[in-house]
N, C-alpha and C positions, 0 to 999 in steps of 0.2 A: 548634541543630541541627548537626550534624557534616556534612563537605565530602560525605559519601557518603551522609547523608539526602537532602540538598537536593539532589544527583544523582538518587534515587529518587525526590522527590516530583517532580520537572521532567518526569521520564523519564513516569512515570503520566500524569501531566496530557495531555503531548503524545500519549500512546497511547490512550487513551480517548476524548479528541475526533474523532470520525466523522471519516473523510478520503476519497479517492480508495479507498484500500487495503479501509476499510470497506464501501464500494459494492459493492467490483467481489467481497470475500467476501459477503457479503449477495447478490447477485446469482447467484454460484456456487453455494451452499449452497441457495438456494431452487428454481434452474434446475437442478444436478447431481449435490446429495444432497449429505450429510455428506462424502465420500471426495470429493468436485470442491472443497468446502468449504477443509476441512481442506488441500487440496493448494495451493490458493490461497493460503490462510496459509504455508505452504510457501517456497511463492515469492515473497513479499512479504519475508519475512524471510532468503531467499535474496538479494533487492537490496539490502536494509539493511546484510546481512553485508558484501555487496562495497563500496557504499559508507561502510560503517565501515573496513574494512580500509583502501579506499583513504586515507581520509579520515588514519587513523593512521601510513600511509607517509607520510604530508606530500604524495603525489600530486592528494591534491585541490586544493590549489594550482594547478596549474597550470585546472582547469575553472572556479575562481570565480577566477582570474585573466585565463582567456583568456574576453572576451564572446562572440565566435563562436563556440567549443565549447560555452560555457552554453548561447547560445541556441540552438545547433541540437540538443542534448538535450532543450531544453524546450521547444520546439516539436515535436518526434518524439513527445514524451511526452504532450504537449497534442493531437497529433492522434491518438494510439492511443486517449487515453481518450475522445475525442469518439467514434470508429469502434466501439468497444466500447460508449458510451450509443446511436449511432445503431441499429447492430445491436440492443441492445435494445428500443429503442422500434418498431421493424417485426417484432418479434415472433421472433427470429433466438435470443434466452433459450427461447422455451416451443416448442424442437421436439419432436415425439417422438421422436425417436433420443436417448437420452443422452448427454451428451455423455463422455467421455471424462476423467480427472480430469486427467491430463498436458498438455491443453490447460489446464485452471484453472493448474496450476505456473506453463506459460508464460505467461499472462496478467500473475498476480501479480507476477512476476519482471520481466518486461516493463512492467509500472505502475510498477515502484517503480525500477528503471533509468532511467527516461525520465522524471525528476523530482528532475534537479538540485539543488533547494530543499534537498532530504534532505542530499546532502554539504556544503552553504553550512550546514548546522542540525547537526550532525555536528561541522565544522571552528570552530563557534562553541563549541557547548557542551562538547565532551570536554577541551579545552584548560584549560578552568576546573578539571576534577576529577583529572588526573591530567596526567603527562607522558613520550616515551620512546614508543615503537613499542608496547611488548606493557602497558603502563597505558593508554595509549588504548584499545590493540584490547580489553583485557581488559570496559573498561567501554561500550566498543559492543556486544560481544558478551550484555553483562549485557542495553542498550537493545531486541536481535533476541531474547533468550530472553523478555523481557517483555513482548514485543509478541506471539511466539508464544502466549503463555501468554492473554493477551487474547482474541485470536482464535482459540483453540480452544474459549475460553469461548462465547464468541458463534456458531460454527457450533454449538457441542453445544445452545445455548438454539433457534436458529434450525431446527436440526434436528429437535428435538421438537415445532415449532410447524408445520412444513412440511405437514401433512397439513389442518390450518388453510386455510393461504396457500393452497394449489395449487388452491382454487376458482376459478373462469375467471374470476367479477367482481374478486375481488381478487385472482388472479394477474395481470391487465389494468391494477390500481393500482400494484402491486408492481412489474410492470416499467415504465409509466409514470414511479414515482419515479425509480426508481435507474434507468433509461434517462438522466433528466434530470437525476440527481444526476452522474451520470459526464460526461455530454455538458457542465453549469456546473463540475467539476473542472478538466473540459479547458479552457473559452475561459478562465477564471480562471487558469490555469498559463501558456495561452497569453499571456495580456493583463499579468502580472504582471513587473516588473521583480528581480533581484537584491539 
């Protein structure tokens, strides 16, 4: 398999495995419809971007060098997603007001910033396939369009099932889960070393 397969199939694997990013689209997309969904993906792949770019300036150096900027990213990051499962699980997901899709961006954007791990996995794996500012950037940029492409998958599947979901017993599961899926992201980001 060629240097740019085994980039693609690494690249899949890590983006199909359910994460934070998944929860907090899955929670979007069931609480504020396709367009909260989608914006969500948005901004998830907006933090990736920044953390690739950083990552391919060699400035992410300096965050998985200095532990006190790690950790206080990952613990800012570990406490939005706990505040984001908490507000789930009191029911802050199923108002009636809808909510707004520019709030999902920021969420997204704000999940995926506040999760340090991403530029430590970033500054491991791009090094292996290319080298140079714009061979890195070029192949993170491929990692954020791939992920996009994922997750517009899963709001559009998520989207069509939504009138499913939004019965109160299994709306009451639904944010149950992913309340508690977000809220074990966070102490797990929280508790997790470098």
């Amino acid at each position: 398999m060629s240097h740019l397969g085994t980039f693609f199939l690494i690249s899949a694997v890590v983006i199909v495995v359910p994460g934070p990013d998944t929860a907090l689209m899955v929670r979007n997309t069931l609480f504020g419809g396709r367009a909260r969904g989608l914006a969500t993906s948005l901004g998830v792949v907006s933090g990736l971007a920044v953390w690739t770019l950083t990552a391919s300036a060699g400035v992410a150096a300096i965050v998985t060098a200095s532990q006190p900027l790690f950790d206080a990213i990952r613990i800012g990051g570990a406490l939005y997603l706990v505040w984001l499962g908490v507000s789930t699980l009191r029911g802050h997901g199923g108002t009636t007001t809808p909510p707004r899709p520019g709030s999902g961006y920021r969420q997204g954007l704000l999940s995926d910033l506040g999760n340090p791990k991403i530029v430590v996995f970033f500054t491991g794996l791009l090094p292996q396939f290319a080298s140079g500012f714009f061979a890195l950037a070029a192949l993170g940029l491929v990692f954020c369009a791939m992920t996009l492409a994922w997750l517009v998958v899963y709001v559009l599947c998520i989207s069509r099932a939504r009138a499913a979901l939004e019965r109160p017993r299994v709306r009451r599961v639904v944010d149950t889960v992913s309340g508690l899926a977000l809220v074990g992201f966070g102490v797990r980001l929280a508790t997790q070393r470098a």
